[in-house]
Backbone as CSV, one residue per row, in Angstrom:
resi,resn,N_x,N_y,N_z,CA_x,CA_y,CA_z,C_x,C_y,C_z
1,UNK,-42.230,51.347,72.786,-42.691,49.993,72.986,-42.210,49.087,71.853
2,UNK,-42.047,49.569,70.873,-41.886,48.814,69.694,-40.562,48.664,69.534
3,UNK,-39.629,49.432,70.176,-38.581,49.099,69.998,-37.927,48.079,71.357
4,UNK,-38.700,48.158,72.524,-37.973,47.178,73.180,-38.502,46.040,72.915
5,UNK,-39.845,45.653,72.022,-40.221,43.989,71.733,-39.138,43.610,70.635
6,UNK,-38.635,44.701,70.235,-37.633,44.324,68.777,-36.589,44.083,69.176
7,UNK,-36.005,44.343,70.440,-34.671,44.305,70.841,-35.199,43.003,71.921
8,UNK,-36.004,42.610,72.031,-36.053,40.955,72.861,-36.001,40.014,71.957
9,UNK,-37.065,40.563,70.807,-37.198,39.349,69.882,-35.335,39.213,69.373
10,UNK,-34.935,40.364,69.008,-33.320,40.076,68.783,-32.575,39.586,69.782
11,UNK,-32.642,39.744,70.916,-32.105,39.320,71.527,-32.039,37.680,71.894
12,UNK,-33.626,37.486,71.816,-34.251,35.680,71.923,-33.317,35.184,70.540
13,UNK,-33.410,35.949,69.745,-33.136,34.782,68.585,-31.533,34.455,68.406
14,UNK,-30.284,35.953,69.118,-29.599,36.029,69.373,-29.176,34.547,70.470
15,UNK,-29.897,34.174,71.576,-29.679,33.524,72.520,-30.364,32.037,72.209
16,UNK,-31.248,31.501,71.222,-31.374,30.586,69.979,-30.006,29.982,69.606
17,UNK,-29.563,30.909,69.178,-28.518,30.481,67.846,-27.628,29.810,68.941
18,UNK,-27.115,30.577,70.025,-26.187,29.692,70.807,-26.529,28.362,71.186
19,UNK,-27.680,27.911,71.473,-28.297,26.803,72.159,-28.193,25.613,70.710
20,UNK,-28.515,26.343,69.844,-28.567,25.509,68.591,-27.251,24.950,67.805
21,UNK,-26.508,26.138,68.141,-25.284,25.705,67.343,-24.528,24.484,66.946
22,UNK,-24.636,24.270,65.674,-24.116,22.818,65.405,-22.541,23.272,65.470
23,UNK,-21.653,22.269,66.052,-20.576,21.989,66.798,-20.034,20.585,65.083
24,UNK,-18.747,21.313,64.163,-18.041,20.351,63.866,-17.882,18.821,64.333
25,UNK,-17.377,18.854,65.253,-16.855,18.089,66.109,-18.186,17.046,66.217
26,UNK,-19.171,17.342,66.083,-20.373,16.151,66.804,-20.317,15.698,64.875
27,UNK,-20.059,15.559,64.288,-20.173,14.944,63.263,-18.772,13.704,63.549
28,UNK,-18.275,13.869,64.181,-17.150,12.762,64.310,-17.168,11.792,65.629
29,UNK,-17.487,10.650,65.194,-17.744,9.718,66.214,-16.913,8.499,66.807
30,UNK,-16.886,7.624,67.478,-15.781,6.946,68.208,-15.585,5.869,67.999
31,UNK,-14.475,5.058,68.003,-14.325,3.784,68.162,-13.289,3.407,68.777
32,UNK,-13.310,1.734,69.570,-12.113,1.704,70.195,-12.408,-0.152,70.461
33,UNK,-11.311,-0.697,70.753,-11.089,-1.843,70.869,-9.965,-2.685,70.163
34,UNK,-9.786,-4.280,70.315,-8.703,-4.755,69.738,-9.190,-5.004,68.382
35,UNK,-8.283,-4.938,67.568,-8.374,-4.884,65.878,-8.608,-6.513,66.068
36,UNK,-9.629,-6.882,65.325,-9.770,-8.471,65.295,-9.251,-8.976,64.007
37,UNK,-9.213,-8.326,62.578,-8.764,-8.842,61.673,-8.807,-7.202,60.663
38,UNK,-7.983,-7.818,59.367,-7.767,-6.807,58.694,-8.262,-7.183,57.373
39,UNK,-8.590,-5.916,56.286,-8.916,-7.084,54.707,-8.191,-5.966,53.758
40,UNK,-7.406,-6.413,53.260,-6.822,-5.270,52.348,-7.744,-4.892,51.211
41,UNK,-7.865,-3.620,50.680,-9.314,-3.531,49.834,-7.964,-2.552,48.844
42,UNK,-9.119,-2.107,47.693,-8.405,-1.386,46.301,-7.968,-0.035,47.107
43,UNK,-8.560,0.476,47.759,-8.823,1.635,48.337,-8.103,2.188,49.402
44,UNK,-7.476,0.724,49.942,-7.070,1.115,51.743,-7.533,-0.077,52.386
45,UNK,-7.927,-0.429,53.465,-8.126,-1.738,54.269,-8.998,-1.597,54.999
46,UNK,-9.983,-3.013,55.411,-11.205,-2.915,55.589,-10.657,-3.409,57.538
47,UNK,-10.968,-2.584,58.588,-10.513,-3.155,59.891,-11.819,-3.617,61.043
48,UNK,-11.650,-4.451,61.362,-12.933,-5.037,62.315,-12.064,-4.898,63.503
49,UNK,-13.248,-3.927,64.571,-12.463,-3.800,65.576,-13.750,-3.985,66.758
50,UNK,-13.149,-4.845,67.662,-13.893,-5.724,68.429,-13.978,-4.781,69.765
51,UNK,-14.694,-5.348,70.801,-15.558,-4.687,71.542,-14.557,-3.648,72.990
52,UNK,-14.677,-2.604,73.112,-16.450,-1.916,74.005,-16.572,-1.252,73.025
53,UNK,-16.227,-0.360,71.808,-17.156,0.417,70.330,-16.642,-0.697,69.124
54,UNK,-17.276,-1.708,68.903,-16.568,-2.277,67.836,-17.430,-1.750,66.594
55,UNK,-16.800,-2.537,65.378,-17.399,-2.160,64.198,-16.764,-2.424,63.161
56,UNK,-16.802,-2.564,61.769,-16.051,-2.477,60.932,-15.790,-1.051,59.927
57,UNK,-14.331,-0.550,59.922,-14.198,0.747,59.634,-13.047,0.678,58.641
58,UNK,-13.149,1.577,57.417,-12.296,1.209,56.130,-11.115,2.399,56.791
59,UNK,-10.242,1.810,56.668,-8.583,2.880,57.419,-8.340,3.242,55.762
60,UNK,-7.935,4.512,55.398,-7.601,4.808,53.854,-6.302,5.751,54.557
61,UNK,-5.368,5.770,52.838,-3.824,6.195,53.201,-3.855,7.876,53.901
62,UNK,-5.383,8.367,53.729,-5.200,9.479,54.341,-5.815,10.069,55.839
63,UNK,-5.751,8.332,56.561,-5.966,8.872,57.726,-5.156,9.287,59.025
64,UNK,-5.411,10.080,59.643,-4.302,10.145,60.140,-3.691,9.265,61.172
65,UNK,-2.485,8.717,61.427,-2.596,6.941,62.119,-1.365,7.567,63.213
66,UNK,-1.815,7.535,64.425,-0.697,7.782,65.248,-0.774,6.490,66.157
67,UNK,0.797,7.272,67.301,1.191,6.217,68.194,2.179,4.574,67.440
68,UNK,1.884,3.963,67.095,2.386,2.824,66.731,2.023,2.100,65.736
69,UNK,1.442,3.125,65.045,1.025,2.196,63.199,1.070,1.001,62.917
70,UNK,0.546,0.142,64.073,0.100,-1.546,64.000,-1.228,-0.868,63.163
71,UNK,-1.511,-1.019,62.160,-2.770,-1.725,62.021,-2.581,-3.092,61.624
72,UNK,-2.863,-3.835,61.872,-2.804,-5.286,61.888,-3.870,-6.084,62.814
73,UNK,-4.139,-7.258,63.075,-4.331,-8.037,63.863,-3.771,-8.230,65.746
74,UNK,-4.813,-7.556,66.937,-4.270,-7.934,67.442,-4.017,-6.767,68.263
75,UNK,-3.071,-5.518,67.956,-3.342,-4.528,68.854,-4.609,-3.016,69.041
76,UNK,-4.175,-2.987,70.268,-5.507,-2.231,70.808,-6.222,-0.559,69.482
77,UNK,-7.216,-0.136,68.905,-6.960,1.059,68.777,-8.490,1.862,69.112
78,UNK,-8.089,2.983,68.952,-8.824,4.196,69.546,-8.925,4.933,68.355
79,UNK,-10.290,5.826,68.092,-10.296,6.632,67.225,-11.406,7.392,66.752
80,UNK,-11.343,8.114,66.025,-12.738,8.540,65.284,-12.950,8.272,63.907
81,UNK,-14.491,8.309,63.339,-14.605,8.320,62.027,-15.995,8.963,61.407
82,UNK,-16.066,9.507,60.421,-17.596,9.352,59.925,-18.391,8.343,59.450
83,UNK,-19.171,8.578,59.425,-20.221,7.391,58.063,-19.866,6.898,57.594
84,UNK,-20.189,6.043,56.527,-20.077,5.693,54.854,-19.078,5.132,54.871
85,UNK,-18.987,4.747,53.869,-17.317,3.417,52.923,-17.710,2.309,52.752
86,UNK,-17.022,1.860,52.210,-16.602,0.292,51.786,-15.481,-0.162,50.916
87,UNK,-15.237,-1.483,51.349,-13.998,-2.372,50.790,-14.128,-3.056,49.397
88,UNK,-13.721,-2.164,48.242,-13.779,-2.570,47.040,-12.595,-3.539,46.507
89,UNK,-13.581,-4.370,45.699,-12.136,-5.967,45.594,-11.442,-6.333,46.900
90,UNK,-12.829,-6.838,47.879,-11.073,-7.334,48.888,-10.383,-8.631,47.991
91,UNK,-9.049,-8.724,48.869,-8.493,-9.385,48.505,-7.577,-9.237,46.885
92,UNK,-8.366,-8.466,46.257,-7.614,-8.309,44.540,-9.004,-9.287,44.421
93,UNK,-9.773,-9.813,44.757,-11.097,-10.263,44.056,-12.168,-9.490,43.559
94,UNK,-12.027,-9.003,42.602,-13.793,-7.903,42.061,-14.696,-8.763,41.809
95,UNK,-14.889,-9.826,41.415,-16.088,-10.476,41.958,-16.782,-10.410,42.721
96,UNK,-16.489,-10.598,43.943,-16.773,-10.214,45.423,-17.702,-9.134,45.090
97,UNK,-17.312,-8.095,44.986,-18.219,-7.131,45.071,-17.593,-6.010,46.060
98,UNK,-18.216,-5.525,46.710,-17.678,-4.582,47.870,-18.542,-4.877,49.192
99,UNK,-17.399,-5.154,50.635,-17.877,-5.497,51.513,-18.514,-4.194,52.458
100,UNK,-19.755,-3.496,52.906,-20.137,-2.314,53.372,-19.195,-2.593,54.647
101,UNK,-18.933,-1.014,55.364,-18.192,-0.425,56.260,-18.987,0.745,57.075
102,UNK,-18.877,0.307,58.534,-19.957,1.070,59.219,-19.742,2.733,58.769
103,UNK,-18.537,2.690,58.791,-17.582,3.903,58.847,-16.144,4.281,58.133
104,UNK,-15.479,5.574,57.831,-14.343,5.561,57.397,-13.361,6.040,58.621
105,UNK,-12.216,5.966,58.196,-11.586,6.598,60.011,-11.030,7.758,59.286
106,UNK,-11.188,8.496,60.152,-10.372,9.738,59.947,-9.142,9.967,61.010
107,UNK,-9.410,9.131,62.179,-7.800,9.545,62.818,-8.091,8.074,63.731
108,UNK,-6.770,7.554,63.716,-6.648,6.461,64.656,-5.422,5.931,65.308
109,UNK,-5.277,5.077,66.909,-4.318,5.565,67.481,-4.446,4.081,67.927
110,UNK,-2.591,3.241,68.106,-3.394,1.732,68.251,-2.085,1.917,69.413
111,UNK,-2.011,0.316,69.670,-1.100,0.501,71.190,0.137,-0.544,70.700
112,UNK,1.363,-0.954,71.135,2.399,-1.718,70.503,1.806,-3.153,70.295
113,UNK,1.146,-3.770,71.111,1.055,-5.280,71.261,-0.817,-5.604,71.124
């Protein structure tokens, strides 16, 4: 008896872990729309990207940028990012301060025009 409640309870907790499993991937979240403007920061560049996921998201030299490396004003992009950032000295102004950033990108993909 004692050994088949031990081999359910292993087994339940066995069949737990699958249901629970945190998944990489759900830590990385979406964005997409036309780039509305750009702010060059110390760091990399601060990008506001307008609607159906808009937001403002700091692009840094190590993200990965496919398709047509507009970041600029104007064409479409798609992408993911985490949390956190911000745009230190835009402009070459440290006064300013640093402008907060919903997000950083970690991979982003824009369209020619």
């Amino acid at each position: 008896m004692l050994k088949k409640s031990f081999f359910c309870l292993l087994l339940g907790i066995i069949f737990l872990s699958f249901i629970f499993w945190a998944k990489p991937a759900d830590a990385l979240l979406g964005f997409g729309g036309r780039i509305l403007y750009t702010v060059p920061c110390a760091t990399g560049m601060l990008v506001a990207v307008g609607p159906p996921r808009p937001g403002l998201f700091m692009w840094m030299p190590t993200t990965l940028t496919y398709s047509w490396y507009q970041i600029r004003q104007g064409p479409w992009a798609l992408g993911g990012y985490v949390l956190g950032g911000a745009c230190a000295c835009p402009y070459g102004n440290c006064e300013v301060g640093a402008i907060p950033a919903l997000g950083t990108m970690i991979v982003i993909g824009t369209s020619l025009f």
